[in-house]
Structure formats: C-alpha cells, structure tokens
C-alpha positions in Angstrom: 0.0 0.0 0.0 1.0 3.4 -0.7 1.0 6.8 1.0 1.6 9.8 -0.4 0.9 12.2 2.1 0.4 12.7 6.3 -3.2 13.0 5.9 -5.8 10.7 7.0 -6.7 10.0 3.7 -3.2 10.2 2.0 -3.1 6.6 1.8 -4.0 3.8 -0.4 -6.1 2.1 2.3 -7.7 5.1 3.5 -8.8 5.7 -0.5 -10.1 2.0 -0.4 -12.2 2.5 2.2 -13.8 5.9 1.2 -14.4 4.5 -2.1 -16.1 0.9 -0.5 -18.1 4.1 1.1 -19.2 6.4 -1.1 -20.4 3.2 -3.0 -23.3 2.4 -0.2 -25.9 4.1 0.4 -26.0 7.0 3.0 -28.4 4.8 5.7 -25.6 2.0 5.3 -22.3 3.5 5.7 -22.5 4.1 9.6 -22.7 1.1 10.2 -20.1 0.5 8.1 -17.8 3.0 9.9 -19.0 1.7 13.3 -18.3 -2.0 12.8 -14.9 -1.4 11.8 -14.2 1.0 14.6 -15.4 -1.5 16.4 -13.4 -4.4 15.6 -10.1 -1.7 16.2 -11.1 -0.5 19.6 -9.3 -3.6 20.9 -5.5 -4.3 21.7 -3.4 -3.8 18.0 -2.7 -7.3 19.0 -5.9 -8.8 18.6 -6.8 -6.7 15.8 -8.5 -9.1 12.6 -5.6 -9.8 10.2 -7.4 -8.0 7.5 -7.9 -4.7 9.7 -5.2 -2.3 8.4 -4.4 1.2 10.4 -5.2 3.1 7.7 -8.5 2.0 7.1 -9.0 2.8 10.7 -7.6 6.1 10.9 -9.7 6.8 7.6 -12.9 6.2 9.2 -12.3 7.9 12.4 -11.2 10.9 10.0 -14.7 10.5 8.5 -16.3 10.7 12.2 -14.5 13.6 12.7 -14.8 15.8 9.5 -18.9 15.0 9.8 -19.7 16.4 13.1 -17.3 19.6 12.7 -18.8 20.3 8.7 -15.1 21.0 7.4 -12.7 18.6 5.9 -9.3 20.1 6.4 -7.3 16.9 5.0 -8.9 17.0 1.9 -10.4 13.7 1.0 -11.5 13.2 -2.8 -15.1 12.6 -1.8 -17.4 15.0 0.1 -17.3 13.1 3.3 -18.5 15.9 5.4 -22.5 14.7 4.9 -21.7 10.8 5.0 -23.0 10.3 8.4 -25.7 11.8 10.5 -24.8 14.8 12.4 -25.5 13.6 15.7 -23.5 10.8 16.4 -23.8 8.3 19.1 -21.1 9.1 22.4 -20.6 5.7 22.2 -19.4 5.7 18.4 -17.1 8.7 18.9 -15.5 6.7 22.4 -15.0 4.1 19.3 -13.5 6.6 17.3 -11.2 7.4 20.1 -9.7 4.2 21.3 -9.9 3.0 17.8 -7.5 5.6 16.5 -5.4 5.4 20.1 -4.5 1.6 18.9 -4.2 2.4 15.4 -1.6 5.0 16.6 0.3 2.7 19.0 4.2 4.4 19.3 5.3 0.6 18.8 2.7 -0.2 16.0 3.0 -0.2 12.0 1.7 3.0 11.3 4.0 4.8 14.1 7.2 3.2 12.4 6.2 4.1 8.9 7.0 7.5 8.7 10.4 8.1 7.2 11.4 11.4 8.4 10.7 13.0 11.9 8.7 15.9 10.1 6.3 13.5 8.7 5.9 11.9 11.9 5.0 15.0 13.4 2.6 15.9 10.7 1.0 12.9 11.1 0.7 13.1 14.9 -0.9 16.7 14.1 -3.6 14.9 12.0 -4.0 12.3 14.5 -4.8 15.0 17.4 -6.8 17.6 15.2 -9.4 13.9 15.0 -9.1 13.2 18.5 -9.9 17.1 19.9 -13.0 16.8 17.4 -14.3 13.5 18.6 -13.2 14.7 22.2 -15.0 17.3 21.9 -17.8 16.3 21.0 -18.6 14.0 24.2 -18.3 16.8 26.4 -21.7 16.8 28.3 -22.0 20.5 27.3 -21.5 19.7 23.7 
C-alpha cells in the first residue's frame, strides 16, 4: 500500500475504504464505519488480520470531518455529509480508542514514517481527530 501524504486520507487504504463508502448508500455507511471502529477499539494485537491502520484512521477521519462540517485533510469525496450529524457518544468513544491503537508508538503506522517531520505531521492529523471527537462527548456539547 502506498501513502503519499500525512493525511488521514493520503493513503491507499484510507482511498479504499472511502471509495467501499461512497459506494453504499447513505443509511448503510454508519454502520459501516462503526463496525470497523469497532473491531479496532481492541489491543493492536488482537486486531482481525485484514484490519489495516489506515483503514481505521480513515474512518475515524470520517467521524471527525462529519460532526465539525469541514474537511481540512482534503479527501476526494465529500465526506463531510456521509453520516448523521448527531453521532452516538458511544461511536465517537469508538473513534477514540480505535484511532489510540491504530496509533500505537510501537505499532505499523507509528514506524512508517520516514522522516521526523512527517511523523509529526501525522501526529498533528492524528490529534486535530481526536480534539473533534473529544469534543464532541463533552456533556456541554
């Protein structure tokens, strides 16, 4: 798989999965999103061997971008009106440990990145997703 970028979407996988979305209809692509979040909100170790990070990532990027309106890593599709806006607290806890295992310092996707710079663009992606899907469980939210 390829990546071309730091980007949630900058990534073979990630375009995979948007594209196995933006086939479905709108009714079936949250539960799309929230079975694979799902099946990664475990231990990386006992993570399905067809589960890839960036698919995760991808989706959680997709949580994200639909409850904030804006898509500042510019997917090809226009993911901001995928899902419904208000989104389950229990989804977006998904989202969260999900992407936190996805993410793992000692996983795949953490030892990708070839220079330091990309790592921390990356790891700026990463939070900019976790402060919106943080946000959004705030009880005054």
């Amino acid at each position: 798989m390829g990546t071309w970028g730091e980007g949630p979407f900058d990534s073979d996988g990630a375009e995979d999965f948007l594209d196995s979305l933006a086939e479905l209809p709108p009714d079936a692509r949250l539960g799309v999103v929230s079975r694979l979040l799902r099946s990664a909100a475990v231990p990386l170790a006992e993570w399905p061997r067809d589960l890839w990070d960036t698919e995760v990532i991808a989706a959680a990027a997709v949580l994200a971008v639909n409850i904030s309106g804006d898509d500042p890593f510019d997917a090809e599709h226009e993911v901001t009106e995928w899902l419904p806006k208000q989104l389950p607290a229990e989804l977006l806890s998904l989202g969260l440990r999900a992407i936190e295992e996805a993410t793992t310092p000692s996983g795949p996707w953490a030892q990708s990145w070839t220079t330091d710079q990309s790592r921390a663009d990356a790891l700026d992606a990463i939070t900019r997703i976790r402060s919106v899907l943080a946000s959004r469980m705030r009880p005054d939210r």
